[in-house]
N, C-alpha and C positions, 0 to 999 in steps of 0.2 A: 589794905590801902591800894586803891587803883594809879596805876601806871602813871598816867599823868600828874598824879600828885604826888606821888614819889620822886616823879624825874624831877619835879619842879620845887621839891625839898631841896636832894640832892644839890642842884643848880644855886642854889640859893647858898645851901652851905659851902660851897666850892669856891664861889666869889671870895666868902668871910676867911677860906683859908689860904689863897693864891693870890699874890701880888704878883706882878708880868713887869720886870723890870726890861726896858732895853738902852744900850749904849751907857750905860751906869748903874749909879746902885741908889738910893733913895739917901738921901745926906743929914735924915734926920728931923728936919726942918719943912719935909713935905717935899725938897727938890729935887733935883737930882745932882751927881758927883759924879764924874769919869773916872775916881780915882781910887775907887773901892776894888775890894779879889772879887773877882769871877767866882759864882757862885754854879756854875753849870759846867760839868765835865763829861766828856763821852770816853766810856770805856772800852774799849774793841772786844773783850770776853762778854760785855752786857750785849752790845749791836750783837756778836753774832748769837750768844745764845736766844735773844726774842726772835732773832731766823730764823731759827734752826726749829725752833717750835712752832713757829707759824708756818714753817715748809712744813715739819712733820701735820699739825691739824690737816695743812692743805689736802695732803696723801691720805690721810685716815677718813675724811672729809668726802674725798672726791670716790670713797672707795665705798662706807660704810654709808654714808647720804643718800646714795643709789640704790641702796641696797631693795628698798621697796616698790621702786617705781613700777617697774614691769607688771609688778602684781598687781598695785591700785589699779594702771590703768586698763589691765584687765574686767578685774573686777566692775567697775564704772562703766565699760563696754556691755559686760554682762547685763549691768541691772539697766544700763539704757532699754538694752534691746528686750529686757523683760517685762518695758515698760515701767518701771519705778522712775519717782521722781529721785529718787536717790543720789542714781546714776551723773545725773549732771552737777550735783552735789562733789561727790566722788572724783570728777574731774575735774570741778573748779580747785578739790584742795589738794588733785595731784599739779597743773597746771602752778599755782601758788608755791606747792613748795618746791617744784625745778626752778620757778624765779629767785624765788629767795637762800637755795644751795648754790644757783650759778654766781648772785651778789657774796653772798659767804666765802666762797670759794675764790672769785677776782680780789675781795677784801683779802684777804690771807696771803694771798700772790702777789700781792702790790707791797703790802707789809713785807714780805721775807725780799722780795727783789729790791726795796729800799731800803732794808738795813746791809744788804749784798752793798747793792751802788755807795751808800753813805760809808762803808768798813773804807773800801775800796777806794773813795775817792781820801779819805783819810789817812791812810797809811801812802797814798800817795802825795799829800801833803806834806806829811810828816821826811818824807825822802824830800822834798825837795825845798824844805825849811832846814834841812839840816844840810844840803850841799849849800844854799846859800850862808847858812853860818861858818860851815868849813872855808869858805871864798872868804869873806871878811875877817876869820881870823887869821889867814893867810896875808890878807890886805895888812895887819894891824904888825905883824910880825915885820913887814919892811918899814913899815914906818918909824919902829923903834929905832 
């Protein structure tokens, strides 16, 4: 099965499994309800372990990705200057593939530096959901 018709399986089956709820939950009826459980939780042990692995690809990635280049583009030099058409062959698909290890590699860094930011800005939610709760049961305790 070629690519394109795979993806375009895929896509197809995904719609029939994914419903995208926002600000409610579907009431049965086709509507929507504001009054259903939240069906979406973020775990701080999941956020940071997709990090920590898309750090670690990024390092294995930027380390073992390189690991050819010097030689292709050697080689492609080589058979330039020995006259084969090869050569420029050889360095269209070194050229190709530093473009598409520098996108690999930005993808990876933006995934691990956004599950960082998202932990980060959540646990600092989480502190400051819980000083205003202490404040209003504080409030609640004069009122009695």
């Amino acid at each position: 099965m070629a690519f394109d018709e795979e993806w375009a399986t895929l896509r197809a089956e995904s719609t029939q499994r994914v419903n995208t709820r926002l600000n409610g939950v579907d009431d049965g009826n086709g509507g929507r309800s504001g009054t259903g459980k939240a069906d979406l939780a973020v775990n701080q042990d999941n956020l940071g372990s997709i990090g920590h692995e898309a750090y670690g690809l990024h390092t294995r990635l930027s380390k073992d990705g390189d690991h050819a280049r010097p030689s292709t583009f050697e080689a492609s030099l080589a058979l330039n200057n020995g006259n084969f058409s090869s050569g420029a062959a050889l360095l269209k698909v070194h050229d190709r593939w530093n473009t598409h290890l520098r996108t690999l590699l930005n993808a990876c860094a933006q995934i691990s530096n956004h599950l960082d930011y998202s932990k980060a800005a959540h646990a600092k939610d989480d502190v400051q959901i819980a000083g205003d709760l202490i404040s209003v049961s504080k409030l609640n305790e004069y009122l009695k």
